[in-house]
MDTraj code that builds the backbone (N, CA, C; nanometers):
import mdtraj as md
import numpy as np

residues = "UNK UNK UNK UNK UNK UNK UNK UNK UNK UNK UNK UNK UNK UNK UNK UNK UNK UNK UNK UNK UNK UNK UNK UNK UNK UNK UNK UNK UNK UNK UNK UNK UNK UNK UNK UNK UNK UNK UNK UNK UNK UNK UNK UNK UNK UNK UNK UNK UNK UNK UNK UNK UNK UNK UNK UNK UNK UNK UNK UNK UNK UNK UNK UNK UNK UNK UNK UNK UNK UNK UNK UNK UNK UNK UNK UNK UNK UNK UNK UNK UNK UNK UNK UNK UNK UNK UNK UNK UNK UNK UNK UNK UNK UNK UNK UNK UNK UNK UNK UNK UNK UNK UNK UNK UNK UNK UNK UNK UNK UNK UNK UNK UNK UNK UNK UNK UNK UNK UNK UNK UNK UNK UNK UNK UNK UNK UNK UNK UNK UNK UNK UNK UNK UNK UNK UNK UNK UNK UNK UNK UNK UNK UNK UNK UNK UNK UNK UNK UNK UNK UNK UNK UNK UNK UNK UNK UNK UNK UNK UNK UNK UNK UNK UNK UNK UNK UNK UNK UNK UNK UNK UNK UNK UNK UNK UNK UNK".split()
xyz = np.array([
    [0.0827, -0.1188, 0.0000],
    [0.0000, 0.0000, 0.0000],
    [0.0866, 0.1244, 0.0000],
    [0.1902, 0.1185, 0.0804],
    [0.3050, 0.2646, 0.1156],
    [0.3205, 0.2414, -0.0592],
    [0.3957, 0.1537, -0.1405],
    [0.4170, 0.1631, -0.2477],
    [0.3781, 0.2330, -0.3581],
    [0.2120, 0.1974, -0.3448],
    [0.1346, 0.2351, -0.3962],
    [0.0977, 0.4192, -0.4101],
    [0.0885, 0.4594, -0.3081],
    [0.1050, 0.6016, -0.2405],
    [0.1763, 0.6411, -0.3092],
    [0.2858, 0.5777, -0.3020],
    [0.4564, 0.6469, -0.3751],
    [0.4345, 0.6690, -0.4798],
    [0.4043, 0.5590, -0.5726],
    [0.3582, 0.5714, -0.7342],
    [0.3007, 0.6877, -0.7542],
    [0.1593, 0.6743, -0.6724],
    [0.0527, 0.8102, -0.7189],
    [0.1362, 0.9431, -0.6488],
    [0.1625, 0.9827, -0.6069],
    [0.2470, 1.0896, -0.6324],
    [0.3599, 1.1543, -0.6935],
    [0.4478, 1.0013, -0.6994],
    [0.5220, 1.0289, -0.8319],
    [0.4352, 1.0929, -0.9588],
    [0.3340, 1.0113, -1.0257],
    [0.2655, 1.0370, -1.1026],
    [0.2023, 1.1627, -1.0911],
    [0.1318, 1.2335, -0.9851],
    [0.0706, 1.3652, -1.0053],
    [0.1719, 1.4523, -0.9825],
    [0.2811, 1.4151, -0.9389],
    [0.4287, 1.5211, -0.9240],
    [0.4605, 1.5405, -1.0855],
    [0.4599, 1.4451, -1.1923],
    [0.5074, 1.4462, -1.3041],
    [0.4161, 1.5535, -1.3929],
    [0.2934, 1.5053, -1.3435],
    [0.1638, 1.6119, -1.4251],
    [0.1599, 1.7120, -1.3894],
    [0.1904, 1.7622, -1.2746],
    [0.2263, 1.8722, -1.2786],
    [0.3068, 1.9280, -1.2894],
    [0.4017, 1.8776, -1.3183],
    [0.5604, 1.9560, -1.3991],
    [0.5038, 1.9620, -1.5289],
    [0.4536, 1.8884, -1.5985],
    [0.4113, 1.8822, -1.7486],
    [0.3186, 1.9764, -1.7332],
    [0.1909, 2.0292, -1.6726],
    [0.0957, 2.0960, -1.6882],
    [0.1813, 2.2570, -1.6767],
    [0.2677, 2.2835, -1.5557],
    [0.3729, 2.3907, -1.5426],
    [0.4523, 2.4250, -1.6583],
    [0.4707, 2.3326, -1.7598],
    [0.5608, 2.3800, -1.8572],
    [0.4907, 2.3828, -1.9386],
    [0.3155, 2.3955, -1.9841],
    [0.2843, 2.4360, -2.1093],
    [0.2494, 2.5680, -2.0856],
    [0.2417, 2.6184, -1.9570],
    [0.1712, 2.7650, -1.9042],
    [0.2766, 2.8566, -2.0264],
    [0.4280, 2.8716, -2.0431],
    [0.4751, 2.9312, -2.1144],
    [0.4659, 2.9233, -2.2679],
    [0.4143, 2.8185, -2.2979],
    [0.4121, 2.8185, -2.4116],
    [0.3206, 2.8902, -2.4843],
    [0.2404, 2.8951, -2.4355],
    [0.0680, 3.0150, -2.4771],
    [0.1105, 3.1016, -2.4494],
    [0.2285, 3.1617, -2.4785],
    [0.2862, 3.2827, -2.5150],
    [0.2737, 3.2785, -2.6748],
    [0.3048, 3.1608, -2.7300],
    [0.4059, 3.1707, -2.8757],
    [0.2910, 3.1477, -2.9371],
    [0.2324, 3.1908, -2.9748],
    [0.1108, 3.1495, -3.1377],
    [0.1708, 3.0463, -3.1749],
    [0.2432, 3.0375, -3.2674],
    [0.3150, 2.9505, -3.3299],
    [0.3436, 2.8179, -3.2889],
    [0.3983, 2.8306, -3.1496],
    [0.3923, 2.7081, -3.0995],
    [0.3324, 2.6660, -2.9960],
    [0.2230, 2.7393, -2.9787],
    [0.1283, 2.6776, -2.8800],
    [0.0548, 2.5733, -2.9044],
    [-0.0476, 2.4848, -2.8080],
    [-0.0868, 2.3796, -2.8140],
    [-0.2149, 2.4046, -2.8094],
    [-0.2745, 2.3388, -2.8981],
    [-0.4241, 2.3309, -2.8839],
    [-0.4842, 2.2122, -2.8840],
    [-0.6162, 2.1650, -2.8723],
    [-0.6770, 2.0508, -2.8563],
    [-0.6887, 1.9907, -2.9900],
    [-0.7052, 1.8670, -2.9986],
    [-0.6943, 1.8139, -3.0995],
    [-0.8516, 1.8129, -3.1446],
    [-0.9212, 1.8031, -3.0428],
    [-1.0545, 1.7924, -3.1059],
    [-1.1119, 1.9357, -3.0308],
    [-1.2583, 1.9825, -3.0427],
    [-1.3017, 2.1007, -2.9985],
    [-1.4242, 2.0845, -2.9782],
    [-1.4847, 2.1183, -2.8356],
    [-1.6431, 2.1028, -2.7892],
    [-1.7477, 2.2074, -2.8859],
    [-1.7896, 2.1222, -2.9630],
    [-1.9209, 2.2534, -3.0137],
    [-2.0604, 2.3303, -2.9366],
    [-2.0313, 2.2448, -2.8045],
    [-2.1414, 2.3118, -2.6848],
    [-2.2560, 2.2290, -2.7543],
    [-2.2838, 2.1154, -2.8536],
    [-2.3645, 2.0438, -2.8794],
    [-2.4832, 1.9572, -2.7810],
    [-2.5442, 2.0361, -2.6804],
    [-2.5538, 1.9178, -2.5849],
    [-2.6397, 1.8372, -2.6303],
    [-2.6892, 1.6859, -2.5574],
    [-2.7658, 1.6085, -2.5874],
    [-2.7121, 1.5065, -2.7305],
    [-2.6099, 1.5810, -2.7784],
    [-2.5435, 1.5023, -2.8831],
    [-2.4594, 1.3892, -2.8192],
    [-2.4699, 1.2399, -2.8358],
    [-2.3615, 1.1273, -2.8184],
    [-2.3686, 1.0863, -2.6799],
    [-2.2945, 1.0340, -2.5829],
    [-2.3164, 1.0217, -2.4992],
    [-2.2684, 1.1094, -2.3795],
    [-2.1747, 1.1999, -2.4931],
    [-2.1364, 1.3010, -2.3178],
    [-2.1913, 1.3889, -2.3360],
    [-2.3048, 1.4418, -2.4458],
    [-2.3686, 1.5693, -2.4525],
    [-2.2696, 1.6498, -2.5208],
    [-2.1813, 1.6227, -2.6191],
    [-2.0867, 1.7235, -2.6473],
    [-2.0445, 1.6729, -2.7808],
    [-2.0555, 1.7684, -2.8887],
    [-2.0059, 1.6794, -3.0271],
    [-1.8260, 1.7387, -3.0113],
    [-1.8132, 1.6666, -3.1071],
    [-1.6467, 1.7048, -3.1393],
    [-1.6249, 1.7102, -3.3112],
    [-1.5620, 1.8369, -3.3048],
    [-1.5130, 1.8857, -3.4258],
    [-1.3889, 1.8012, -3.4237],
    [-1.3507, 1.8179, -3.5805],
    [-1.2443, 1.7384, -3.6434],
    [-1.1462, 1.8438, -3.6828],
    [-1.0347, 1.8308, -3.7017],
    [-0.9268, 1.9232, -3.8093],
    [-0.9345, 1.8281, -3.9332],
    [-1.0414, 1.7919, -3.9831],
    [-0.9776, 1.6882, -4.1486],
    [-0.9783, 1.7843, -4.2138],
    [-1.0625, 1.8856, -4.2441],
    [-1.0180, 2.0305, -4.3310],
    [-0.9202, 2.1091, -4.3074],
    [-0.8794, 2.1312, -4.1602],
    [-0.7990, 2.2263, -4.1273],
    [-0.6766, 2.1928, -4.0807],
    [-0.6142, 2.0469, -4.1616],
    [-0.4309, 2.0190, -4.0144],
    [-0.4089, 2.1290, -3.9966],
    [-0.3811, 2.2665, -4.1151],
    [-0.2913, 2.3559, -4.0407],
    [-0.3099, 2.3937, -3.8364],
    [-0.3619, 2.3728, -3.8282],
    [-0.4835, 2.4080, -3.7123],
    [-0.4668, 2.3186, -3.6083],
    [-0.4375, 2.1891, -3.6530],
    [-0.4107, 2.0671, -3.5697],
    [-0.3132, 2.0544, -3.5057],
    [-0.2463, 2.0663, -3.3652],
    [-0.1259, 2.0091, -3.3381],
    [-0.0217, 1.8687, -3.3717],
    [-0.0875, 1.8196, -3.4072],
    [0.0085, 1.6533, -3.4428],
    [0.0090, 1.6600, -3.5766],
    [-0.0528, 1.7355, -3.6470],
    [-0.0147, 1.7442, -3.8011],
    [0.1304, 1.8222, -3.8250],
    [0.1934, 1.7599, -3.9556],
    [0.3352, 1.8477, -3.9452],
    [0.2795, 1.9885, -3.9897],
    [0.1822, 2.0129, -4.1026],
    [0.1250, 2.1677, -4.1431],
    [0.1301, 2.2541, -4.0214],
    [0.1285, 2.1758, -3.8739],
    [0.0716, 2.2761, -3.7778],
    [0.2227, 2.3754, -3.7578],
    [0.3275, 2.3181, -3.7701],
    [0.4163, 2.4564, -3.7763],
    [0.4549, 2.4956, -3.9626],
    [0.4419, 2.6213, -3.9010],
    [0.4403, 2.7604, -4.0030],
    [0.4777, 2.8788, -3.9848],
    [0.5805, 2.8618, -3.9601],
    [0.6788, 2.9446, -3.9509],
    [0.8598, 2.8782, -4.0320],
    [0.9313, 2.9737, -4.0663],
    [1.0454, 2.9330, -4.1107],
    [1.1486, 3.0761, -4.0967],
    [1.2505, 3.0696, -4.0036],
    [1.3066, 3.1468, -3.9387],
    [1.4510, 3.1790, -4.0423],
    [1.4989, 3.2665, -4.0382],
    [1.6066, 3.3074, -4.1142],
    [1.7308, 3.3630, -4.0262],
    [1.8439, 3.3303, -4.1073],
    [1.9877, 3.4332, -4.0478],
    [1.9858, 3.5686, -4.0378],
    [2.0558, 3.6265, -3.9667],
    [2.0773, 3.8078, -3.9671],
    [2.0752, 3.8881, -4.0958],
    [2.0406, 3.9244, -4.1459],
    [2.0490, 4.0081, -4.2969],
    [2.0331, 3.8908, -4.3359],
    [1.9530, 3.8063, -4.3991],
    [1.9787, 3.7230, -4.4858],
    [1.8054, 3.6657, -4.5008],
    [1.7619, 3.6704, -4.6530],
    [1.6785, 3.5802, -4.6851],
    [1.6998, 3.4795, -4.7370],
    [1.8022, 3.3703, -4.7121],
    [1.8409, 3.2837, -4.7472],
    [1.7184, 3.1594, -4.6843],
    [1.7235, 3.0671, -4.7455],
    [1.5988, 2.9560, -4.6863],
    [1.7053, 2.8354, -4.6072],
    [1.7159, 2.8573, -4.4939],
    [1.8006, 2.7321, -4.4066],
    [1.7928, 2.5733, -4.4291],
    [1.8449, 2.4958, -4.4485],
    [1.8270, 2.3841, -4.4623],
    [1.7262, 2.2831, -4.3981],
    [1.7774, 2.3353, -4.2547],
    [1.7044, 2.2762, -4.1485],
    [1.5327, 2.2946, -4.1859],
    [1.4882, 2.4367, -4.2837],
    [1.3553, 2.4027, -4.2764],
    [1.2912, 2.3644, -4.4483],
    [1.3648, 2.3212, -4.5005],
    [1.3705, 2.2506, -4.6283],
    [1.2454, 2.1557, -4.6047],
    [1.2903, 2.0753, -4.5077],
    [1.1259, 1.9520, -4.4750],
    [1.0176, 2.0159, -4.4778],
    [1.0182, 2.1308, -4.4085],
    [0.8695, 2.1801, -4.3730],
    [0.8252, 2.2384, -4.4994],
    [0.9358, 2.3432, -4.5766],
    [0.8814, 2.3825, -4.6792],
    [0.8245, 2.2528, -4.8533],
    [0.8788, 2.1678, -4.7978],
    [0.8273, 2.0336, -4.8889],
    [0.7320, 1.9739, -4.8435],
    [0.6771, 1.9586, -4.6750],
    [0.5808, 1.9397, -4.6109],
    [0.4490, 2.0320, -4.6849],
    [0.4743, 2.1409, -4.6482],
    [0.4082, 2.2205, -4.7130],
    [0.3686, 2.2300, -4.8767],
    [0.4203, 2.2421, -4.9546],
    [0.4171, 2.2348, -5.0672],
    [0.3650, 2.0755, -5.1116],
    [0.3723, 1.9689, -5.0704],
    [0.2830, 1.8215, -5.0878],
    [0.1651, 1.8593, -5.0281],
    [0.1411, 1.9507, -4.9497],
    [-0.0219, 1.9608, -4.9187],
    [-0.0865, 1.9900, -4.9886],
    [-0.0201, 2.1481, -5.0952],
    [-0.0890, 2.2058, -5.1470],
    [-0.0994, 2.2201, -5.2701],
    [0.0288, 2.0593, -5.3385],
    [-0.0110, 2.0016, -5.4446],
    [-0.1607, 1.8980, -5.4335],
    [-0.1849, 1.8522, -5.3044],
    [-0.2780, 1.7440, -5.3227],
    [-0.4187, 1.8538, -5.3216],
    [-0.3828, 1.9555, -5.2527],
    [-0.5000, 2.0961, -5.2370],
    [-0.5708, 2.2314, -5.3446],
    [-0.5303, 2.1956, -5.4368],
    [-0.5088, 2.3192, -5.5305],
    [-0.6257, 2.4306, -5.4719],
    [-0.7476, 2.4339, -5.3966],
    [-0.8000, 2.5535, -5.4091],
    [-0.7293, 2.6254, -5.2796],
    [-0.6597, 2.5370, -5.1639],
    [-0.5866, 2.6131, -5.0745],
    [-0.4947, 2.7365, -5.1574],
    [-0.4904, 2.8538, -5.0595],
    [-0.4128, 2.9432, -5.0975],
    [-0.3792, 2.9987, -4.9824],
    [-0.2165, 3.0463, -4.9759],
    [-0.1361, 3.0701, -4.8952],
    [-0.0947, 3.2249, -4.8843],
    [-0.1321, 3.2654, -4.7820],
    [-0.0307, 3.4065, -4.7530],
    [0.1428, 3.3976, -4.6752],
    [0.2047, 3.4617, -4.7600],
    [0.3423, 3.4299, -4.7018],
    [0.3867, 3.5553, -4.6380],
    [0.3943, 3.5958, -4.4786],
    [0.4211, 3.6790, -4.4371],
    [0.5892, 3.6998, -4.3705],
    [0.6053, 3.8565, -4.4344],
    [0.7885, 3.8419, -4.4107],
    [0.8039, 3.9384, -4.3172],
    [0.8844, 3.8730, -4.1801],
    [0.9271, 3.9392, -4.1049],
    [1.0557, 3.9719, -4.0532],
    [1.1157, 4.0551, -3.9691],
    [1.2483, 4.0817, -3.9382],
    [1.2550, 4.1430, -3.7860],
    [1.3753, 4.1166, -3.7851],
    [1.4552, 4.2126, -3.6196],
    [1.4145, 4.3381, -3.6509],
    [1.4295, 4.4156, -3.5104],
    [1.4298, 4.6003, -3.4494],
    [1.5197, 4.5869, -3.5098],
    [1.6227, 4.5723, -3.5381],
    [1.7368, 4.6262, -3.6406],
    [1.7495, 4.7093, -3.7590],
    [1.7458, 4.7795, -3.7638],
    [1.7860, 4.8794, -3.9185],
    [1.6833, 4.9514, -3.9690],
    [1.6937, 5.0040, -4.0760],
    [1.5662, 5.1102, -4.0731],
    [1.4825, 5.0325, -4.1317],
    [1.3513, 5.1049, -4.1244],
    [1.1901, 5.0926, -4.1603],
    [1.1891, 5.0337, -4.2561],
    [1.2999, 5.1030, -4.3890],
    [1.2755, 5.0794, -4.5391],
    [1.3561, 4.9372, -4.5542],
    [1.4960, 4.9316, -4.5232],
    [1.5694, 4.7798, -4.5312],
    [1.4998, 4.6999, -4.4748],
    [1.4160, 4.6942, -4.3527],
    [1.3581, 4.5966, -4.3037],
    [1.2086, 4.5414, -4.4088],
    [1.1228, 4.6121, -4.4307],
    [1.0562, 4.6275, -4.5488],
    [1.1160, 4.5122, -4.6490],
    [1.2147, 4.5975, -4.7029],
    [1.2655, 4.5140, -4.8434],
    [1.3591, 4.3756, -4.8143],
    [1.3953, 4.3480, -4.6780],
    [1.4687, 4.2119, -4.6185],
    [1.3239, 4.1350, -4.6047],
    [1.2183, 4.1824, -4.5452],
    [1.1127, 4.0508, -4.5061],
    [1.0440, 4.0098, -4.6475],
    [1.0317, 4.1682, -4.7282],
    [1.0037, 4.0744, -4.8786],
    [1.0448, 4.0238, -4.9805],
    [1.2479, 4.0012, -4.9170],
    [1.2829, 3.9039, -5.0136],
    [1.2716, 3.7699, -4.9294],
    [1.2318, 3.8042, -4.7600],
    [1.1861, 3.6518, -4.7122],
    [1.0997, 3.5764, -4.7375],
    [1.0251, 3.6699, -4.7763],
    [0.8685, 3.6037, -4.7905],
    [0.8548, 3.5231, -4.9540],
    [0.9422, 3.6532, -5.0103],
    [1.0141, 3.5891, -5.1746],
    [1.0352, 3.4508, -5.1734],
    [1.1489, 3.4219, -5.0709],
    [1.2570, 3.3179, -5.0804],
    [1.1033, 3.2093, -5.0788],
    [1.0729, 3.1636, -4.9651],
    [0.9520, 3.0795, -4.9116],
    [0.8826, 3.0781, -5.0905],
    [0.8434, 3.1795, -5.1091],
    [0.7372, 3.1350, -5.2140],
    [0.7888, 3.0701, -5.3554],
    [0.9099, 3.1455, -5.3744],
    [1.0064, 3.0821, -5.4636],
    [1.0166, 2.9764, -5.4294],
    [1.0874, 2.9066, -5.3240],
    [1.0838, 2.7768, -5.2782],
    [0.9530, 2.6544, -5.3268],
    [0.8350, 2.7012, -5.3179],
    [0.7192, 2.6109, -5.2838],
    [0.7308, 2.6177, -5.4718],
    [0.7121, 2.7390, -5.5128],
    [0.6900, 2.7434, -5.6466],
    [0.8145, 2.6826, -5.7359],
    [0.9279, 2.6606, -5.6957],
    [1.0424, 2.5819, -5.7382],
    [0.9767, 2.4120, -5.6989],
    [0.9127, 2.3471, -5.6464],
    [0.8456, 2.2273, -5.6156],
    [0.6876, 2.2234, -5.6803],
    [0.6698, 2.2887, -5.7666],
    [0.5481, 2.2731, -5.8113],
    [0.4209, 2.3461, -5.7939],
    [0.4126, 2.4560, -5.6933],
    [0.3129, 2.4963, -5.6459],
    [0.3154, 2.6625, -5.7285],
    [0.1824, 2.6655, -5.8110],
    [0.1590, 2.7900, -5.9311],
    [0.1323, 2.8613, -5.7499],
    [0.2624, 2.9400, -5.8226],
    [0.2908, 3.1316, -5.7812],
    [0.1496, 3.2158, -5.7034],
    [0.0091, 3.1894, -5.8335],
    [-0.1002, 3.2581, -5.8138],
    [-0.1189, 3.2302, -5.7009],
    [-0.1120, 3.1341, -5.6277],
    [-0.1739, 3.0571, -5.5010],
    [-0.0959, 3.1464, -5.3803],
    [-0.0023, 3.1865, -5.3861],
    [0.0840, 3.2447, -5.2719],
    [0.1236, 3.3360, -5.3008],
    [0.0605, 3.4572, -5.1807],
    [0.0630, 3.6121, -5.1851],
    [0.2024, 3.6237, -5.0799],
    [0.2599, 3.6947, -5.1241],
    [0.3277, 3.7593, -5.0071],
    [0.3305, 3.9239, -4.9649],
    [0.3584, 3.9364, -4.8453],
    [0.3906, 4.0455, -4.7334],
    [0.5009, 4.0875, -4.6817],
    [0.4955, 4.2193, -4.6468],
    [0.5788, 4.2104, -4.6031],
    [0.6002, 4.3099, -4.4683],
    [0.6261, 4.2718, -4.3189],
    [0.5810, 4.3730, -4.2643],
    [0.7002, 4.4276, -4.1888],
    [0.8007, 4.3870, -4.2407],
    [0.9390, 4.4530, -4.1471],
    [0.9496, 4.3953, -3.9979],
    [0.9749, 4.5107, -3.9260],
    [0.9828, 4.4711, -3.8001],
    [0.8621, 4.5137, -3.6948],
    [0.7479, 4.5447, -3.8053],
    [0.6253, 4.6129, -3.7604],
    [0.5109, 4.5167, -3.6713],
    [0.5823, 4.3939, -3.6562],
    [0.4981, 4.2776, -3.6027],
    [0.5613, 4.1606, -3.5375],
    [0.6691, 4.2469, -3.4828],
    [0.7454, 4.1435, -3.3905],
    [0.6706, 4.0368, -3.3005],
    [0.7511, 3.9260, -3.2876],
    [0.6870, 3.7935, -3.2552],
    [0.7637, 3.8250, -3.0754],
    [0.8897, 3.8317, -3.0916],
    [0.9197, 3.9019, -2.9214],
    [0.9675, 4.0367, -2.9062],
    [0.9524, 4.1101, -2.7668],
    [0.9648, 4.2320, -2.8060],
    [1.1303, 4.2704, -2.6880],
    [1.1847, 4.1720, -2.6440],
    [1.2984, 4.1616, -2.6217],
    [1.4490, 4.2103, -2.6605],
    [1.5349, 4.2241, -2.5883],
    [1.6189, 4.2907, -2.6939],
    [1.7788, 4.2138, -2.6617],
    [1.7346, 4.0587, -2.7197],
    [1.8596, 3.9707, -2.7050],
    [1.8330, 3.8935, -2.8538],
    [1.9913, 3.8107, -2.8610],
    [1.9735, 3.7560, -2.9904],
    [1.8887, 3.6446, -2.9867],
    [1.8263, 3.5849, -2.8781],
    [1.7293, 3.4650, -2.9108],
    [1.5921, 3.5744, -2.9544],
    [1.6066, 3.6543, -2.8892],
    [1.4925, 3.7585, -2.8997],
    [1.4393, 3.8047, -3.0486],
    [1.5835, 3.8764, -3.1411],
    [1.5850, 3.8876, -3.2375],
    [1.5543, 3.7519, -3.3643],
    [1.6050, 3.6891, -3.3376],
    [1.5858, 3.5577, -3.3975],
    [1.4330, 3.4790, -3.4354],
    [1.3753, 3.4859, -3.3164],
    [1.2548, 3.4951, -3.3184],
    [1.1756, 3.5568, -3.4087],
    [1.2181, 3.6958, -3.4120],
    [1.1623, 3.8252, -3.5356],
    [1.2218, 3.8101, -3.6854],
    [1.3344, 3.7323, -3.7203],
    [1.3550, 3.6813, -3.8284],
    [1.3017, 3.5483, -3.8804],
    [1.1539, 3.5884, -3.9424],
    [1.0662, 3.4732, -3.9749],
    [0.9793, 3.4603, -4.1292],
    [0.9807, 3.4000, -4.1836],
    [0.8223, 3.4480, -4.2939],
    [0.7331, 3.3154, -4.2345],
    [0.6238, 3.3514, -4.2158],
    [0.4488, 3.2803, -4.1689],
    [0.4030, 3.2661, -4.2713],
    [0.3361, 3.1380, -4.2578],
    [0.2555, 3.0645, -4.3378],
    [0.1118, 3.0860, -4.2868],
    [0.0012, 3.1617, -4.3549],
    [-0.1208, 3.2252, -4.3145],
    [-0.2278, 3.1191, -4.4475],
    [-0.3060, 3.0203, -4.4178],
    [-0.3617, 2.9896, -4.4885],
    [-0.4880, 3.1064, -4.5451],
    [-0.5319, 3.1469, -4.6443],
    [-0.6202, 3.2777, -4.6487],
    [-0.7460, 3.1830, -4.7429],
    [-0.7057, 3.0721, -4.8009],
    [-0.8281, 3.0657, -4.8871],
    [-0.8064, 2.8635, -4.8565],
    [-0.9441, 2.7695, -4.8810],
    [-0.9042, 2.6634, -4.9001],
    [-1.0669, 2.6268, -4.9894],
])
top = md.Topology()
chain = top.add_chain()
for i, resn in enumerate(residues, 1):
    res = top.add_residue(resn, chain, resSeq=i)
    for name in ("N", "CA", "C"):
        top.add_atom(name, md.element.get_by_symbol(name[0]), res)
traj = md.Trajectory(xyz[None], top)
């Protein structure tokens, strides 16, 4: 029985370290967590009184789908497309070969760094790079708008290089499906 005790608190000691470490994460849009399914307030529906929505239209939307990250982060001055997110941007682009009426907004962002106008013209050769990319794999151009908003929509408002880093991004905004 003492054993037993032990277990179950091990166990609710663990859940709550896990429940403690998602509190920060619902900071990040991007990488926050959401439910996989969603209560429609359906009552009297099924047996718990509650229907459940699906993501089959929407992975982007879904956490366990790879679509659900959308974002692709860049070097200092540089719209170069990193290797490391090569998968996602091929992830992406197989969706929206199997999708053709999906359509994509590609939003380009950057660091507090430098003026108004370079930042401007750095996020929309980021947002460039990304769409070039998808459209170098097959995906017609028409489908993906890009933006571009400088440093006018920082993701942190910090003033360190993880900070900045963060703000060197182009977003993947689904706008049409």
């Amino acid at each position: 029985m003492n054993g037993t005790f032990a277990s179950v608190v091990a166990i609710a000691s663990v859940l709550a370290l896990g429940l403690g470490g998602c509190a920060s994460q619902a900071e990040k849009p991007e990488l926050a967590e959401a439910p996989a399914t969603r209560s429609t307030g359906s009552y009297g529906a099924g047996t718990a009184g509650v229907q459940q929505e699906s993501y089959a239209d929407r992975p982007w939307d879904d956490p366990s789908s790879p679509l659900y990250r959308k974002v692709i982060y860049f070097d200092y001055d540089s719209s170069e497309i990193r290797s490391e997110f090569v998968p996602l941007l091929q992830t992406h682009a197989g969706y929206l070969a199997n999708h053709p009426g999906t359509r994509v907004t590609l939003e380009g962002h950057t660091d507090e760094r430098g003026t108004r106008e370079y930042n401007l013209a750095l996020a929309q050769r980021r947002a460039a790079s990304a769409r070039d990319f998808l459209v170098s794999l097959g995906i017609d151009a028409s489908r993906l708008q890009i933006v571009s908003y400088g440093k006018e929509r920082p993701f942190c408002t910090g003033q360190t290089e993880d900070c900045w880093q963060k703000n060197r991004r182009a977003h993947f905004v689904v706008t049409a499906k």
